[in-house]
C-alpha positions in Angstrom: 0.0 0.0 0.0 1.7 3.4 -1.0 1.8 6.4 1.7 -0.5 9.4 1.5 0.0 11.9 -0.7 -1.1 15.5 -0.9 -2.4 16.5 -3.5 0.5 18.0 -5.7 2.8 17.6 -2.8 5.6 14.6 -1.6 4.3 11.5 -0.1 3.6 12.0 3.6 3.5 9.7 6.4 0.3 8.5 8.0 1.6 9.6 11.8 3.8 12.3 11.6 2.4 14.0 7.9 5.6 14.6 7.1 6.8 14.8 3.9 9.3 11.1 3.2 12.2 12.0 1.1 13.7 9.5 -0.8 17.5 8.8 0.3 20.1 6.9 -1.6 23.0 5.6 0.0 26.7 7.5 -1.3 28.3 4.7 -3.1 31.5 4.6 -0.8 33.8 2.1 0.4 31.2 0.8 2.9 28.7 0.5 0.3 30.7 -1.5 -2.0 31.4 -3.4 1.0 28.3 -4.5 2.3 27.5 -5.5 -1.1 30.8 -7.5 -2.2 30.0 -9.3 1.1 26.2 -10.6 0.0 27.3 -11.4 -3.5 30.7 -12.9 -2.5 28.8 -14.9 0.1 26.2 -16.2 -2.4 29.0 -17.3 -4.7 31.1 -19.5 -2.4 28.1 -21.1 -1.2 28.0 -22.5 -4.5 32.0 -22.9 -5.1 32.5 -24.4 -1.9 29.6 -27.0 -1.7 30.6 -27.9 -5.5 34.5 -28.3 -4.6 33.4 -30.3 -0.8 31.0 -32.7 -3.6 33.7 -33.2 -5.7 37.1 -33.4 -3.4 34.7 -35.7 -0.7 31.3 -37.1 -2.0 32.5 -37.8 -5.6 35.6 -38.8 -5.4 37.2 -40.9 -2.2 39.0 -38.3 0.2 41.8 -41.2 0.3 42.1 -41.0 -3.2 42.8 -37.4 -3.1 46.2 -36.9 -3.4 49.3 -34.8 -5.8 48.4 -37.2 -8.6 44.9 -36.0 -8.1 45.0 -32.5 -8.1 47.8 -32.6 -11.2 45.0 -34.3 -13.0 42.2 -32.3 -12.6 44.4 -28.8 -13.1 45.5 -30.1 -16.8 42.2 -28.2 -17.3 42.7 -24.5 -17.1 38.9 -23.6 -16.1 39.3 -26.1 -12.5 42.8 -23.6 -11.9 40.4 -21.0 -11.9 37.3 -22.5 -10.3 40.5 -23.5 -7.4 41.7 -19.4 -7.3 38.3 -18.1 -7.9 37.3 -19.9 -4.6 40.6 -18.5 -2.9 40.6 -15.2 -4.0 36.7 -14.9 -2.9 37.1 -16.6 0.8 40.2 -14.3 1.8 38.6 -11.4 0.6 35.2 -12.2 2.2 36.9 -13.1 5.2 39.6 -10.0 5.5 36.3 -7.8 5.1 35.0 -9.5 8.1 38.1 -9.1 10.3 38.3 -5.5 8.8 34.3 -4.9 10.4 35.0 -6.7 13.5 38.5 -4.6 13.8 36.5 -1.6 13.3 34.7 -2.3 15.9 36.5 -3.5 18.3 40.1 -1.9 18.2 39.6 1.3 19.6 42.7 2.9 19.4 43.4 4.6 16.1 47.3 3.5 16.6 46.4 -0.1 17.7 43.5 -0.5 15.0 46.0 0.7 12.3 48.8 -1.6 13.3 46.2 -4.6 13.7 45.0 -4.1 10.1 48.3 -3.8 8.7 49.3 -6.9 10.4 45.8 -8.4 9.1 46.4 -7.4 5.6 49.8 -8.5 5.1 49.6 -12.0 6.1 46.2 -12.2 3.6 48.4 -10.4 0.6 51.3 -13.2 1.6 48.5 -16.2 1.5 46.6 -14.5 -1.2 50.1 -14.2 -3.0 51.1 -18.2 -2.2 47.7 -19.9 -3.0 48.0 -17.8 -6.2 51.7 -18.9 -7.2 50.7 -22.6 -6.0 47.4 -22.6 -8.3 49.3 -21.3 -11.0 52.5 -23.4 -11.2 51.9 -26.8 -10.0 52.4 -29.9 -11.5 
């Protein structure tokens, strides 16, 4: 059901009569954000319960081994199914950390040196998991 309006006027609301004005967020940092994190989530859902299927339903979890994986990344598009799933976990999780450091690291010294801490061990994993992905086997 729509609100009130006056007659040539803005909408109004039913208890206060005043007039609603309609506000769009700025499209910052946070609001890129918020939205990497629903879309990013909604993705791995599906990467992750299609590589768990594959790596421990499909195929025995003994049978997974070097031989394995050296088979299965002769195909280009399972390398980047593999770092597609990588690059979108860290990322979803370091803008986790990043919220709940926000949050919780009051110091502005303490919170800086925490992220930096944060981020360079995820650029240093980010960095490995990419250079493994890309020259193994």
């Amino acid at each position: 059901m729509a609100a009130p309006t006056k007659p040539n006027g803005p909408a109004v609301t039913p208890s206060n009569r005043a007039p609603v004005v309609d506000r769009k967020p700025k499209a910052n940092f946070e609001t890129w954000s918020w939205y990497f994190m629903r879309v990013s989530g909604l993705i791995l859902i599906f990467l992750s319960l299609l590589h768990f299927s594959i790596t421990h339903i499909i195929n025995d979890v003994v049978e997974t081994d070097a031989e394995f994986v050296a088979n299965r990344w002769d195909n280009p598009l399972w390398r980047l199914f593999d770092w597609s799933l990588l690059t979108l976990a860290l990322f979803h999780g370091l803008n986790g950390v990043r919220w709940i450091i926000d949050d919780y690291v009051r110091s502005p010294a303490k919170r800086a040196a925490t992220k930096a801490v944060t981020y360079g061990v995820s650029g240093v994993l980010f960095a490995y998991g990419t250079l493994v992905i890309v020259t193994y086997g």
